[in-house]
N, CA, C, O and CB atoms as a CASP TS submission, in Angstrom:
PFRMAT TS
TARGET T0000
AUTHOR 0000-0000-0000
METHOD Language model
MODEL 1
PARENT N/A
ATOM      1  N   UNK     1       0.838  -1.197   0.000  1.00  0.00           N
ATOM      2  CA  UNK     1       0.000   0.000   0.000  1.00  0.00           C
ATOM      3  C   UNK     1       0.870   1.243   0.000  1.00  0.00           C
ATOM      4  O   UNK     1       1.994   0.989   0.431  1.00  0.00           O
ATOM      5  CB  UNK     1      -0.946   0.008   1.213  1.00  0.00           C
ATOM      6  N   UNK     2       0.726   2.282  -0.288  1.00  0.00           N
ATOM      7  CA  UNK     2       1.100   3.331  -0.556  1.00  0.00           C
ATOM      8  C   UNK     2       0.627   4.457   0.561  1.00  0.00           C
ATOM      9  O   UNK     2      -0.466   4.465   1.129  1.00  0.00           O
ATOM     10  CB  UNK     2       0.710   3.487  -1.846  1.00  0.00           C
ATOM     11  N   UNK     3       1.846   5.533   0.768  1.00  0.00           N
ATOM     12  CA  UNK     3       1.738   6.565   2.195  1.00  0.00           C
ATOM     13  C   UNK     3       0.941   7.429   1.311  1.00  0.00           C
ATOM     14  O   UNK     3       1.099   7.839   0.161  1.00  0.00           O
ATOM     15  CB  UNK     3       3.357   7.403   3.058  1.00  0.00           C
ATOM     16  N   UNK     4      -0.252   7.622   2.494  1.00  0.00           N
ATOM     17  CA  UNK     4      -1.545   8.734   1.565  1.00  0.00           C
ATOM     18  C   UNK     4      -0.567  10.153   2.483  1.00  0.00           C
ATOM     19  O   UNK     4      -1.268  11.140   2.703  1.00  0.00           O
ATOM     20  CB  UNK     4      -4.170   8.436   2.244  1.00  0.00           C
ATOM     21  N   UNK     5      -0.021  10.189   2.664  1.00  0.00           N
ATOM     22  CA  UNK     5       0.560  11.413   2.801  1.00  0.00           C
ATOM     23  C   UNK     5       0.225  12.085   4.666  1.00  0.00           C
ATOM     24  O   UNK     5       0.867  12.585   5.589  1.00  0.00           O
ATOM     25  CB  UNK     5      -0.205  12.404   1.405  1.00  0.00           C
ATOM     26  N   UNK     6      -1.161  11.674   4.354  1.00  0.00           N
ATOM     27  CA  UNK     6      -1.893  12.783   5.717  1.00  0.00           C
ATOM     28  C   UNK     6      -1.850  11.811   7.280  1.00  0.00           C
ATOM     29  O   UNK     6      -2.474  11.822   8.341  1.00  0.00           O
ATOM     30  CB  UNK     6      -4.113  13.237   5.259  1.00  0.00           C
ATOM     31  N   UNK     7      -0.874  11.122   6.751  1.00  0.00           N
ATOM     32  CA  UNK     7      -0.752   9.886   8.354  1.00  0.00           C
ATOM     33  C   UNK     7       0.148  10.516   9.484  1.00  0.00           C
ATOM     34  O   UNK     7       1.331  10.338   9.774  1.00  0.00           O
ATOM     35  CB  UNK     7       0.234   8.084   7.960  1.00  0.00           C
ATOM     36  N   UNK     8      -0.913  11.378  10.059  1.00  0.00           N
ATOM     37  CA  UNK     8      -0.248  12.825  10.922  1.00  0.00           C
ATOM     38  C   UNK     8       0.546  11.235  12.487  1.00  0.00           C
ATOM     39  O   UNK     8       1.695  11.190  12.926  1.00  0.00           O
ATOM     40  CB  UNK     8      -2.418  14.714  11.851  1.00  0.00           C
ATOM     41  N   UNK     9      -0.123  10.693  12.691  1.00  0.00           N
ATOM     42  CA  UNK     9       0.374   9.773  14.133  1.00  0.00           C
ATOM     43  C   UNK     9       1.200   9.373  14.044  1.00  0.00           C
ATOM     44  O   UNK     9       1.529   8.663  14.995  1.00  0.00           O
ATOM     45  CB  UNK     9      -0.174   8.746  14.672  1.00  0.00           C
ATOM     46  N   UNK    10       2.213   9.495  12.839  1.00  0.00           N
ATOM     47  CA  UNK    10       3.478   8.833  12.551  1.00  0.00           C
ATOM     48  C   UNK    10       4.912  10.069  12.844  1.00  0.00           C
ATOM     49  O   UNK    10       6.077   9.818  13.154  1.00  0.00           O
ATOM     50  CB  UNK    10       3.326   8.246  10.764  1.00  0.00           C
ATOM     51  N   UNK    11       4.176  11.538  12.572  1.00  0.00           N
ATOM     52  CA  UNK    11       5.044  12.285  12.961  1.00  0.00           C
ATOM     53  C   UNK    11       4.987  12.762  14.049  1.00  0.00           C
ATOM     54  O   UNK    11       4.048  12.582  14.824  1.00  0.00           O
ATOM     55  CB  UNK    11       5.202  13.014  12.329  1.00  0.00           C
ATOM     56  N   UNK    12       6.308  13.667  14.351  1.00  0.00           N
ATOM     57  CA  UNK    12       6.520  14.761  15.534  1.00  0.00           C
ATOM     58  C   UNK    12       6.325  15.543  15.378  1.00  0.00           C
ATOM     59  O   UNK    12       6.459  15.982  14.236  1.00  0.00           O
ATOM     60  CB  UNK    12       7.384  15.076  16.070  1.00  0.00           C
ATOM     61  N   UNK    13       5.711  16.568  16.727  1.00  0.00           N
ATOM     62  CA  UNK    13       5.323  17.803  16.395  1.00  0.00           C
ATOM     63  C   UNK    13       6.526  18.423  16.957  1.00  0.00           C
ATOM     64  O   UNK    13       6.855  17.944  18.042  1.00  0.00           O
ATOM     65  CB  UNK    13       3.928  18.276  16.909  1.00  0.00           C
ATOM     66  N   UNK    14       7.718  19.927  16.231  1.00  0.00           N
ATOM     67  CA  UNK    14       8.043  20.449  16.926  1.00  0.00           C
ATOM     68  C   UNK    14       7.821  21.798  16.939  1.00  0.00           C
ATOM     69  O   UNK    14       7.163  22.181  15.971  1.00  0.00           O
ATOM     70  CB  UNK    14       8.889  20.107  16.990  1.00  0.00           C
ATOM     71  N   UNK    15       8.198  22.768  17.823  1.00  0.00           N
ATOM     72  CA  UNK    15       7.569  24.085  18.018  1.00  0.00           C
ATOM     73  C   UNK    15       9.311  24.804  16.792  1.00  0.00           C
ATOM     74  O   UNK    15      10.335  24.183  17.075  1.00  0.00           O
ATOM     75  CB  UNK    15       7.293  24.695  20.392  1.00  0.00           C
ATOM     76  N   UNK    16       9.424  25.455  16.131  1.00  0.00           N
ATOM     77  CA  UNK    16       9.891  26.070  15.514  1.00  0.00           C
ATOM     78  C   UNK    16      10.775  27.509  16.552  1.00  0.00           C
ATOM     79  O   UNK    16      11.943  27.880  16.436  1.00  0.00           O
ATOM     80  CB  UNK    16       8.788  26.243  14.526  1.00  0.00           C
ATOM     81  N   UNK    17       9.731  28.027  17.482  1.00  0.00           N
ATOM     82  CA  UNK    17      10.155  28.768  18.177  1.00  0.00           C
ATOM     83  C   UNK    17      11.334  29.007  19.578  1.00  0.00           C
ATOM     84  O   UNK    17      11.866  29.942  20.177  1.00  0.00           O
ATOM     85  CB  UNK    17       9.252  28.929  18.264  1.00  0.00           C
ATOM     86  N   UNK    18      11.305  27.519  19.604  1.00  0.00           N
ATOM     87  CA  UNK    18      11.624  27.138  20.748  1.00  0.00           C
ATOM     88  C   UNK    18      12.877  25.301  20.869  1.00  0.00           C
ATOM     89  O   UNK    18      13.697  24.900  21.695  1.00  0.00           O
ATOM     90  CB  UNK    18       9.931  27.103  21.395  1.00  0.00           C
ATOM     91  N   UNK    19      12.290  24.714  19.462  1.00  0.00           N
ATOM     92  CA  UNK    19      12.657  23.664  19.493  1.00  0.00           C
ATOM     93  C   UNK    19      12.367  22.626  20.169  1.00  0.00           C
ATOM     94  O   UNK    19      13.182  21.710  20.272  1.00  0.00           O
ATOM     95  CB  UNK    19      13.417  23.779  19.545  1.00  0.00           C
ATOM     96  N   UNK    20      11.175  22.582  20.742  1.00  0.00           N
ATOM     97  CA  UNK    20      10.998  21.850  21.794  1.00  0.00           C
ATOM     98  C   UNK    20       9.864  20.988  20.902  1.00  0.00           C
ATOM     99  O   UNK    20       9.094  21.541  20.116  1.00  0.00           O
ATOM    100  CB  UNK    20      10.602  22.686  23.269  1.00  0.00           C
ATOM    101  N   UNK    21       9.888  19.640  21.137  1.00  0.00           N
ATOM    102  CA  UNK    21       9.731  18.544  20.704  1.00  0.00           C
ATOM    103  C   UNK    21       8.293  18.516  21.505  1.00  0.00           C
ATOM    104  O   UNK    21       8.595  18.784  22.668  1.00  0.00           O
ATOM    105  CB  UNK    21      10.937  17.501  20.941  1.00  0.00           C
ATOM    106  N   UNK    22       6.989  18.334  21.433  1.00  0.00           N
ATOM    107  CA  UNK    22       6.052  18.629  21.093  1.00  0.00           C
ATOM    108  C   UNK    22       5.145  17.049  21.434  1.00  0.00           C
ATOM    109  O   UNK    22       4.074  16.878  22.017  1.00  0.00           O
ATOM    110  CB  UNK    22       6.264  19.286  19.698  1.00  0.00           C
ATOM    111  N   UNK    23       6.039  16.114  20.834  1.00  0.00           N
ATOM    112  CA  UNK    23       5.226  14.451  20.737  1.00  0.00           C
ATOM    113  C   UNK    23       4.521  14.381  19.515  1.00  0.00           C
ATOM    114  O   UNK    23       4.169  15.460  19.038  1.00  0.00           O
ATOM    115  CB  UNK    23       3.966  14.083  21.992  1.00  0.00           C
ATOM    116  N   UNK    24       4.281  13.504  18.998  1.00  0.00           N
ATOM    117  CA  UNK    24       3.726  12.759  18.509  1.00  0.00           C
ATOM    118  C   UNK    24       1.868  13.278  18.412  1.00  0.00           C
ATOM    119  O   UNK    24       1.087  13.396  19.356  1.00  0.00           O
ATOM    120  CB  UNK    24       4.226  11.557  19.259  1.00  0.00           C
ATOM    121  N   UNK    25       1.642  13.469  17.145  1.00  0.00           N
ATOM    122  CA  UNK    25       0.018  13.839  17.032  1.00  0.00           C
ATOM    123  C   UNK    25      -0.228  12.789  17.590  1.00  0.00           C
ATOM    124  O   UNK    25       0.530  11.820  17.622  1.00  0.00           O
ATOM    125  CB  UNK    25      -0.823  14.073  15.619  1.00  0.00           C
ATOM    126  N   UNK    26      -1.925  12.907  18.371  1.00  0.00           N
ATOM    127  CA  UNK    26      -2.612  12.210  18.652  1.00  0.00           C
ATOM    128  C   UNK    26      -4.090  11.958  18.151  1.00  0.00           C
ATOM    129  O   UNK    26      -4.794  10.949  18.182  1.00  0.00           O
ATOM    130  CB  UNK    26      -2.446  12.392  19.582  1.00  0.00           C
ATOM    131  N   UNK    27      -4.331  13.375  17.628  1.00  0.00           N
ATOM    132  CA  UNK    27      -5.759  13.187  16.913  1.00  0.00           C
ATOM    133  C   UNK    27      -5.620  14.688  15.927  1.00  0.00           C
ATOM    134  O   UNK    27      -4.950  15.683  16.203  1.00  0.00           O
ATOM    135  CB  UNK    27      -7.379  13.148  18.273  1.00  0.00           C
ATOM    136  N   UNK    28      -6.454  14.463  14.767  1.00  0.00           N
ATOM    137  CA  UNK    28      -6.941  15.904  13.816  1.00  0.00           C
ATOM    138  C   UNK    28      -8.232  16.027  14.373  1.00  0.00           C
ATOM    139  O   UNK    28      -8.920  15.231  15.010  1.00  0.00           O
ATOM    140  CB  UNK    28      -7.056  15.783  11.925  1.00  0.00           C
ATOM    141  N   UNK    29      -8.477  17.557  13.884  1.00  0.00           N
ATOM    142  CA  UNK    29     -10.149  17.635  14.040  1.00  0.00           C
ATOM    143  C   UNK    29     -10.088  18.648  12.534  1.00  0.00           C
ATOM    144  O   UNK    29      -9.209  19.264  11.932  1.00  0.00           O
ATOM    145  CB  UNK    29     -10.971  18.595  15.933  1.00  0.00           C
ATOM    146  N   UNK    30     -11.821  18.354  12.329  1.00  0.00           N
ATOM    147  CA  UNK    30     -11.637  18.777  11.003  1.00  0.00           C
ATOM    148  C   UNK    30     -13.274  19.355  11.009  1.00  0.00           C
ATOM    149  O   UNK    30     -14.039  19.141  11.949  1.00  0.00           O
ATOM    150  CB  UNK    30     -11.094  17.441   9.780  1.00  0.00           C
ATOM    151  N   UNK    31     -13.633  20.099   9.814  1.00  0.00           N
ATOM    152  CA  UNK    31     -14.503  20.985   9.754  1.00  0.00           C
ATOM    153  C   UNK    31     -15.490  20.237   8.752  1.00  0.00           C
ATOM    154  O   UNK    31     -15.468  20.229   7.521  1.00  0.00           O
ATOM    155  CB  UNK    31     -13.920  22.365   9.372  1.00  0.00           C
ATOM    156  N   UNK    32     -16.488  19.520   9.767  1.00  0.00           N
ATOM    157  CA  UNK    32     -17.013  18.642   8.733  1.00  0.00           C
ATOM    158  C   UNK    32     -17.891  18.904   7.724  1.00  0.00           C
ATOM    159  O   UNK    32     -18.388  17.997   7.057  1.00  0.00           O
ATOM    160  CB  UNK    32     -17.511  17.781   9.221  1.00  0.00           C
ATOM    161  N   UNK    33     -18.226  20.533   7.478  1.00  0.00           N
ATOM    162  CA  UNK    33     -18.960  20.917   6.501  1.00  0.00           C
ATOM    163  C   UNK    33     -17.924  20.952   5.399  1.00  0.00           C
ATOM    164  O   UNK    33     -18.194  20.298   4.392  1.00  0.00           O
ATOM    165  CB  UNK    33     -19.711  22.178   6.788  1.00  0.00           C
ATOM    166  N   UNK    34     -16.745  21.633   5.435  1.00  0.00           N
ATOM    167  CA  UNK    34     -15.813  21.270   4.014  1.00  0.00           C
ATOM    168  C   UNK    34     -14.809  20.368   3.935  1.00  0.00           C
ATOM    169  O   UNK    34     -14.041  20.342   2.973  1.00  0.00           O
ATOM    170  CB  UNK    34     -15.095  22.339   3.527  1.00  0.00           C
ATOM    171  N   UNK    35     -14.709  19.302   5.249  1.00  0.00           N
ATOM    172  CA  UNK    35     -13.728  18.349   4.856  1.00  0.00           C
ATOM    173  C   UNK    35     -12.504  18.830   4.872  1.00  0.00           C
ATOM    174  O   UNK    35     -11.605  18.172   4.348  1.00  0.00           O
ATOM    175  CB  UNK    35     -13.933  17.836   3.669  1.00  0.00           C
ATOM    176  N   UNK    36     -12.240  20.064   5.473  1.00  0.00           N
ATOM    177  CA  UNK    36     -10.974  20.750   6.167  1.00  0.00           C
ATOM    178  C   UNK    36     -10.225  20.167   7.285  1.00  0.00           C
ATOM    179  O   UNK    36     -10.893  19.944   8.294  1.00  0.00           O
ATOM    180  CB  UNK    36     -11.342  21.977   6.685  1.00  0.00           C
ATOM    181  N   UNK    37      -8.710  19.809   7.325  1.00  0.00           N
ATOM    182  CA  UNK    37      -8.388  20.372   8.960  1.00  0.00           C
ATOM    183  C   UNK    37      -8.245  21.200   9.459  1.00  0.00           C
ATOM    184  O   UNK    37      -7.416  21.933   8.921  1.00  0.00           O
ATOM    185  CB  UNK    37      -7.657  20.202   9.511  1.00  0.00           C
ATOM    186  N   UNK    38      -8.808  21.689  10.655  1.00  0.00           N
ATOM    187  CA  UNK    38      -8.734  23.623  11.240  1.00  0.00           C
ATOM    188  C   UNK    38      -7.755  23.059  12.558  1.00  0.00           C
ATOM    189  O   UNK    38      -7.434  23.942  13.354  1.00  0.00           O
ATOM    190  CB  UNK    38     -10.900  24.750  11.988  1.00  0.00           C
ATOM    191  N   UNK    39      -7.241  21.612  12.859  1.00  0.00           N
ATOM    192  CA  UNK    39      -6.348  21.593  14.287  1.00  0.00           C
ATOM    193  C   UNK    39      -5.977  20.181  14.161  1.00  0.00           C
ATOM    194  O   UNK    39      -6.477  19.262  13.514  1.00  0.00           O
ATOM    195  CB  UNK    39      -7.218  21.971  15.897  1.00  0.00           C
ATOM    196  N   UNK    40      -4.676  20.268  15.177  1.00  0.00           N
ATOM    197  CA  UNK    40      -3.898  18.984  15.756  1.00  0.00           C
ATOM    198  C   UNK    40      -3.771  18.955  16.899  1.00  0.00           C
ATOM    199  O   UNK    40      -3.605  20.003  17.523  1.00  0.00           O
ATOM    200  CB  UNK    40      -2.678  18.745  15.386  1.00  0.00           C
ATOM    201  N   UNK    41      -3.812  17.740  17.515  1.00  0.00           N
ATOM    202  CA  UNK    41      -4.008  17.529  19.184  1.00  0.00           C
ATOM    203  C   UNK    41      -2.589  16.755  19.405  1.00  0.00           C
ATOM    204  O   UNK    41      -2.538  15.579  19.044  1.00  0.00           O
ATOM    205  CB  UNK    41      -5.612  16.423  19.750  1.00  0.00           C
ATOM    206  N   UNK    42      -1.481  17.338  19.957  1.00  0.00           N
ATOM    207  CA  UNK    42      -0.464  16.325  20.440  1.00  0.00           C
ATOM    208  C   UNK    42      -1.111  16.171  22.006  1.00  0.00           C
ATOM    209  O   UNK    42      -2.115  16.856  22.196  1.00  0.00           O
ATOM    210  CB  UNK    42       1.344  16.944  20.340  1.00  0.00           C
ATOM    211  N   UNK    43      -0.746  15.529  22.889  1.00  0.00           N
ATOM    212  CA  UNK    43      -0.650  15.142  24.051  1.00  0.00           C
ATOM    213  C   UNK    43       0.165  16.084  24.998  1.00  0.00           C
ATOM    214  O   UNK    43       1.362  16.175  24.724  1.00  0.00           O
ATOM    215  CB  UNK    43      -0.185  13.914  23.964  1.00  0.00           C
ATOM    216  N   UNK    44      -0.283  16.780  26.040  1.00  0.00           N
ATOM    217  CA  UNK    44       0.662  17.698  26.967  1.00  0.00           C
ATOM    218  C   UNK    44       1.380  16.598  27.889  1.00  0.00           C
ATOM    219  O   UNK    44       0.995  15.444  28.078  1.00  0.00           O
ATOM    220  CB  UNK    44      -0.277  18.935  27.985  1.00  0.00           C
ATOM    221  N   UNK    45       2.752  17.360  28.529  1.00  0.00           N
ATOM    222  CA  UNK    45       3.621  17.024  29.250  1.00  0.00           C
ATOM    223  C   UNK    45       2.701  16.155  30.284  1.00  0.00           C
ATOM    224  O   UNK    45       1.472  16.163  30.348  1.00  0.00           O
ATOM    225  CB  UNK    45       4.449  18.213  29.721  1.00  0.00           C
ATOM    226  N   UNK    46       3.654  15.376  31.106  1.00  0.00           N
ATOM    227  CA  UNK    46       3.120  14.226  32.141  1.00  0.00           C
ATOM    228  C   UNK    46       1.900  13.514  31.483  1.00  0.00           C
ATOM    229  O   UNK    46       0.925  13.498  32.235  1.00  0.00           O
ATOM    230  CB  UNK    46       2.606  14.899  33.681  1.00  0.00           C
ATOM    231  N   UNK    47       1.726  12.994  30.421  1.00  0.00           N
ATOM    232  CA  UNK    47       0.569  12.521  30.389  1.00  0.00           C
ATOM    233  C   UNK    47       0.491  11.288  31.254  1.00  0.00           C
ATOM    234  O   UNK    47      -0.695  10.980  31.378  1.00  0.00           O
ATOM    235  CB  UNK    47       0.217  12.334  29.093  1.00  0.00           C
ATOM    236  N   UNK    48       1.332  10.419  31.935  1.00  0.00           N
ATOM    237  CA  UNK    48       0.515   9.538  32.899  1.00  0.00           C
ATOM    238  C   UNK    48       0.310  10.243  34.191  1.00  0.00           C
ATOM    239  O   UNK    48      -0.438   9.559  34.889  1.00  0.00           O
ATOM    240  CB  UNK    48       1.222   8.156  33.189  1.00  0.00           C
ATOM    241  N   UNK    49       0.624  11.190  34.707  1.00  0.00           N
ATOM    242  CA  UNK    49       0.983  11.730  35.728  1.00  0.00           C
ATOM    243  C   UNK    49      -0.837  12.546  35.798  1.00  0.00           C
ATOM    244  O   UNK    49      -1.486  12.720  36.829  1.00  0.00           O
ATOM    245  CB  UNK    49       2.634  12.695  35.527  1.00  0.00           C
ATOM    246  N   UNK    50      -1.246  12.887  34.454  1.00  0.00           N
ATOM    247  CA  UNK    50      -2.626  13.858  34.752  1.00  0.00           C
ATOM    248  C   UNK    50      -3.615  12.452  33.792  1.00  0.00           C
ATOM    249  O   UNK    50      -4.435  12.908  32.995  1.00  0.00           O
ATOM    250  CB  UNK    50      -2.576  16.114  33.749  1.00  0.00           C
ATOM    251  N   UNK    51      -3.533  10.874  33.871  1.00  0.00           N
ATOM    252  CA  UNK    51      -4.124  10.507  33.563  1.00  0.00           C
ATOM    253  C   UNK    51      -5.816  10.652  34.177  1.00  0.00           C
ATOM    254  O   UNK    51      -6.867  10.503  33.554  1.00  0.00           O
ATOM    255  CB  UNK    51      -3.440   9.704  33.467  1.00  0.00           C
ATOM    256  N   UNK    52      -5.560  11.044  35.823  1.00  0.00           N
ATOM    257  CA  UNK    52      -6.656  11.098  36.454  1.00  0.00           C
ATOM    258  C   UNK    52      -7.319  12.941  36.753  1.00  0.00           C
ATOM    259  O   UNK    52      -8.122  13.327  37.602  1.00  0.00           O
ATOM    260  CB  UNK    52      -6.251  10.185  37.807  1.00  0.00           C
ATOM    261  N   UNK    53      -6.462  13.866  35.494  1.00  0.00           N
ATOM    262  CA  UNK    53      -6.684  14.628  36.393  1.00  0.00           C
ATOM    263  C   UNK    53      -7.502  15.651  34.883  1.00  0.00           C
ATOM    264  O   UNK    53      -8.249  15.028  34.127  1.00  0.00           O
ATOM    265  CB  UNK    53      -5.162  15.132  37.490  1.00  0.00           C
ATOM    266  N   UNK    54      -7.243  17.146  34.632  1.00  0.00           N
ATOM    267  CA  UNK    54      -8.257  17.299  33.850  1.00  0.00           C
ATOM    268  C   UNK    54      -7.205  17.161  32.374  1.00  0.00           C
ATOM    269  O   UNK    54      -5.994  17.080  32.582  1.00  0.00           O
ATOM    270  CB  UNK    54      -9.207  18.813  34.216  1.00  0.00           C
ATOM    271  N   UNK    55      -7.663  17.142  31.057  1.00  0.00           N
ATOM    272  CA  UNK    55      -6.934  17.443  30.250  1.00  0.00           C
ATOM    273  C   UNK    55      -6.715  18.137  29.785  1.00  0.00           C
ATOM    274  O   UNK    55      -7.400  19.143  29.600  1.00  0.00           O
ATOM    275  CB  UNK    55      -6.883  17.143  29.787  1.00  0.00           C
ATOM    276  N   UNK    56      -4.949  17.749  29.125  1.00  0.00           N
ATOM    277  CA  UNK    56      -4.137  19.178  29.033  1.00  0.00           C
ATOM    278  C   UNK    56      -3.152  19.356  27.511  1.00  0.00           C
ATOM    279  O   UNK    56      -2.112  19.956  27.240  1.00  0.00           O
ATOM    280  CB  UNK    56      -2.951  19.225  30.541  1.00  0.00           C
ATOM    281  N   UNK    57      -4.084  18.512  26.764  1.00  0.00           N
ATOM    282  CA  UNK    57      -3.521  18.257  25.363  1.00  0.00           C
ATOM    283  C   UNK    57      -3.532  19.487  24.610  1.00  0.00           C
ATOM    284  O   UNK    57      -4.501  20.243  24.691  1.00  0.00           O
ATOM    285  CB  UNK    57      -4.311  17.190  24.572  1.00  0.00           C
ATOM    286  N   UNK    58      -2.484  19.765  23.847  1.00  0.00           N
ATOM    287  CA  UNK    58      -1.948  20.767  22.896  1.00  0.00           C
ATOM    288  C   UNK    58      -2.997  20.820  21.830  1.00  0.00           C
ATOM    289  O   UNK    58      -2.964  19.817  21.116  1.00  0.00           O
ATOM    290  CB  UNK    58      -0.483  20.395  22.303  1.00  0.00           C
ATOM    291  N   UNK    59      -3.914  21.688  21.513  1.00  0.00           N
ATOM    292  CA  UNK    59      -4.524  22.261  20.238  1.00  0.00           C
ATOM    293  C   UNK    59      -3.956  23.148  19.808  1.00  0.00           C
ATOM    294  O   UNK    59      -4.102  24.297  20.224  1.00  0.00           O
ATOM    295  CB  UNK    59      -5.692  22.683  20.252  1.00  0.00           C
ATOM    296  N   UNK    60      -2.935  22.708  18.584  1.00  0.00           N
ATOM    297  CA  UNK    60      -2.832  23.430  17.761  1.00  0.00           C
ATOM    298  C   UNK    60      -3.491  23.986  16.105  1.00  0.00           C
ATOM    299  O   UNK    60      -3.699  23.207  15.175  1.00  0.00           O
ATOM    300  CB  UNK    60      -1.988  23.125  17.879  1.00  0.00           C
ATOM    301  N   UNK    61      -3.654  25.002  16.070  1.00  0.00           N
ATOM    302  CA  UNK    61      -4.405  25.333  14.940  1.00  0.00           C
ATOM    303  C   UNK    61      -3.902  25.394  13.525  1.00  0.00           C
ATOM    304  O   UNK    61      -2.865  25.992  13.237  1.00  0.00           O
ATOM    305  CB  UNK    61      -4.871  26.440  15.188  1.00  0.00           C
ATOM    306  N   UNK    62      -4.593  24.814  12.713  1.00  0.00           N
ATOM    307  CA  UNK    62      -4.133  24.964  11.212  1.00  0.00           C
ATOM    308  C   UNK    62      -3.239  25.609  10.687  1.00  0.00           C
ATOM    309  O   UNK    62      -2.321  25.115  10.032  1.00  0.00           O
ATOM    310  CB  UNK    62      -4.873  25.341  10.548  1.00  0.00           C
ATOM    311  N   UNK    63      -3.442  27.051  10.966  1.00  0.00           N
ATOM    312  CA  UNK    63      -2.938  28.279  10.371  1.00  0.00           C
ATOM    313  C   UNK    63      -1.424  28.488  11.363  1.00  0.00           C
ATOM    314  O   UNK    63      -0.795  29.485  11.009  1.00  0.00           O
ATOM    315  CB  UNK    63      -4.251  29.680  10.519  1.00  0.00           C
ATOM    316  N   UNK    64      -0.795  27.719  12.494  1.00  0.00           N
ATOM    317  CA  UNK    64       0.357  27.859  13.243  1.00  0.00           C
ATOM    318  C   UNK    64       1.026  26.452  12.241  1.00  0.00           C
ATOM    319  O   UNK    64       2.247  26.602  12.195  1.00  0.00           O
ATOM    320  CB  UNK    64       0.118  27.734  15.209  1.00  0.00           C
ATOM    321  N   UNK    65       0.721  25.553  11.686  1.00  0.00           N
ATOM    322  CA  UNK    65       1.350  24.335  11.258  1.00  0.00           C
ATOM    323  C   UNK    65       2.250  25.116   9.975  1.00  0.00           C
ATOM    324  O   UNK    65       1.763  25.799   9.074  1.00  0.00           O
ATOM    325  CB  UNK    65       0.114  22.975  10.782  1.00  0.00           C
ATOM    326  N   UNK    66       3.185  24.909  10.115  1.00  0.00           N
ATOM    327  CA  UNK    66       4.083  25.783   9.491  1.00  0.00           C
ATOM    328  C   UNK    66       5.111  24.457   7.827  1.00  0.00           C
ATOM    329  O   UNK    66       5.560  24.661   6.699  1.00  0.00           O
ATOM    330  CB  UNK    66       5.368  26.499  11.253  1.00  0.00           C
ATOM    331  N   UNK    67       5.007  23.604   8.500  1.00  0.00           N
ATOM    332  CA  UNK    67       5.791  23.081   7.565  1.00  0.00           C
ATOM    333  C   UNK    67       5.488  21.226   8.034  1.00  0.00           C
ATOM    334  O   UNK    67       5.419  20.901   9.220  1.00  0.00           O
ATOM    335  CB  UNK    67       7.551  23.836   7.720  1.00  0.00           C
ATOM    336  N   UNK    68       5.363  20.347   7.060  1.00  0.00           N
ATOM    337  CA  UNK    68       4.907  18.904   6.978  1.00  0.00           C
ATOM    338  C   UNK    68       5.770  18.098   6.454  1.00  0.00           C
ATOM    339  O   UNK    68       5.745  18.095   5.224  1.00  0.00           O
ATOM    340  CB  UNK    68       3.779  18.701   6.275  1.00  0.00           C
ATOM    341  N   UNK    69       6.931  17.044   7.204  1.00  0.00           N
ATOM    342  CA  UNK    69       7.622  16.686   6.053  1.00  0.00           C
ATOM    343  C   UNK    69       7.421  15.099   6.687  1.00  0.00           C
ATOM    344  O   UNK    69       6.699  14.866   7.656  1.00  0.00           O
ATOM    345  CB  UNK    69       9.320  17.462   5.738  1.00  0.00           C
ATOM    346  N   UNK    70       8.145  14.139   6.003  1.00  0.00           N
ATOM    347  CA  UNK    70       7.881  12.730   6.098  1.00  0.00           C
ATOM    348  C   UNK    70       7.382  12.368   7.213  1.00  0.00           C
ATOM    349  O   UNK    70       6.299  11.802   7.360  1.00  0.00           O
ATOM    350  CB  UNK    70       8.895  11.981   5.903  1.00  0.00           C
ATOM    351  N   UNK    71       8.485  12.812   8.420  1.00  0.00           N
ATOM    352  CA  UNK    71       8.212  12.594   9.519  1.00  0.00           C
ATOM    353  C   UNK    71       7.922  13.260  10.722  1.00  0.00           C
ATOM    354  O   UNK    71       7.728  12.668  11.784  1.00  0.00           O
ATOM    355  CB  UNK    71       8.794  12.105   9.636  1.00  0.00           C
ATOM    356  N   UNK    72       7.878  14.826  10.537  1.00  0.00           N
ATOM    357  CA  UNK    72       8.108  15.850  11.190  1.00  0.00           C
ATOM    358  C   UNK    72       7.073  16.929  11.004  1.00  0.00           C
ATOM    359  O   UNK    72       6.848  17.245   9.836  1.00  0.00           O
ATOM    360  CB  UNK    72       9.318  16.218  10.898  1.00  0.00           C
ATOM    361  N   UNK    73       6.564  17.400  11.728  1.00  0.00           N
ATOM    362  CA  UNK    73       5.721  18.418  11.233  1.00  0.00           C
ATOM    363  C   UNK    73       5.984  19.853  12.262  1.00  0.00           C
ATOM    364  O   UNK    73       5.842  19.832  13.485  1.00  0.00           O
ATOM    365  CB  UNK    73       4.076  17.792  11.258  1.00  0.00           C
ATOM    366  N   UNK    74       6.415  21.131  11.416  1.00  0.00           N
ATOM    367  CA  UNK    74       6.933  22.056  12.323  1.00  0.00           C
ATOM    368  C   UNK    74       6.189  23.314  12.656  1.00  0.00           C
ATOM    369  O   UNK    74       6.011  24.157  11.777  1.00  0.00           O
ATOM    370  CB  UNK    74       8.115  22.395  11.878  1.00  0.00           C
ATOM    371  N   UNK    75       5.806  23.463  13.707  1.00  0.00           N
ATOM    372  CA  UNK    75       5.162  24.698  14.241  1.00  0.00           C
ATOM    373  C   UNK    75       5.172  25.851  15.083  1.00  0.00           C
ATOM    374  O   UNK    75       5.794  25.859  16.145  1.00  0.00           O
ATOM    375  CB  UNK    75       4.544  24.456  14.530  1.00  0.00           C
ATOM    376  N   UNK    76       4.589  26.715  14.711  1.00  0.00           N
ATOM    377  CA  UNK    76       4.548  28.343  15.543  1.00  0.00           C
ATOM    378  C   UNK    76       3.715  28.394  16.447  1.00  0.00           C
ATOM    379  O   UNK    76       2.505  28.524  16.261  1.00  0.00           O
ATOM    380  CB  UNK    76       4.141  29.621  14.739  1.00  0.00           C
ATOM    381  N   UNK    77       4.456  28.266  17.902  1.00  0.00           N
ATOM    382  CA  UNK    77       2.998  28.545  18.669  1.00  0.00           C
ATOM    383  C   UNK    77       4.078  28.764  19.959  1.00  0.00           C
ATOM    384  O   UNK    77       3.653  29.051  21.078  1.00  0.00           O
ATOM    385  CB  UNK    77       1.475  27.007  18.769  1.00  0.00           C
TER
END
């Protein structure tokens, strides 16, 4: 089978600003009237540590995703 390109759970997110390594997407959300993505959800710091507590996952927005490459995806935020 062939890489459809948009297999965001395979890359890293990093912040561009800062360099700081970000993790691994965990989910898109998308705009289901045009079949857009408007965000990416990596996972915030300690995630077993706030398994019980509220969540604290990274939404980042479309328009901060700065650059997409095999494995890496780089952002402004």
């Amino acid at each position: 089978m062939g890489d459809k390109g948009l297999d965001f759970k395979h890359k890293e997110v990093v912040n561009v600003n800062d360099g700081k390594r970000l993790g691994y997407v965990q989910d898109v959300c998308a705009d289901l009237e045009t079949g857009m993505i408007t965000s990416i959800i990596v996972p915030g710091s300690n995630r077993i540590l706030n398994m019980f507590s509220s969540n604290n996952d990274i939404v980042i927005p479309w328009k901060n995703i700065k650059c997409i490459g095999e494995d890496l995806i780089i952002v402004d935020i």
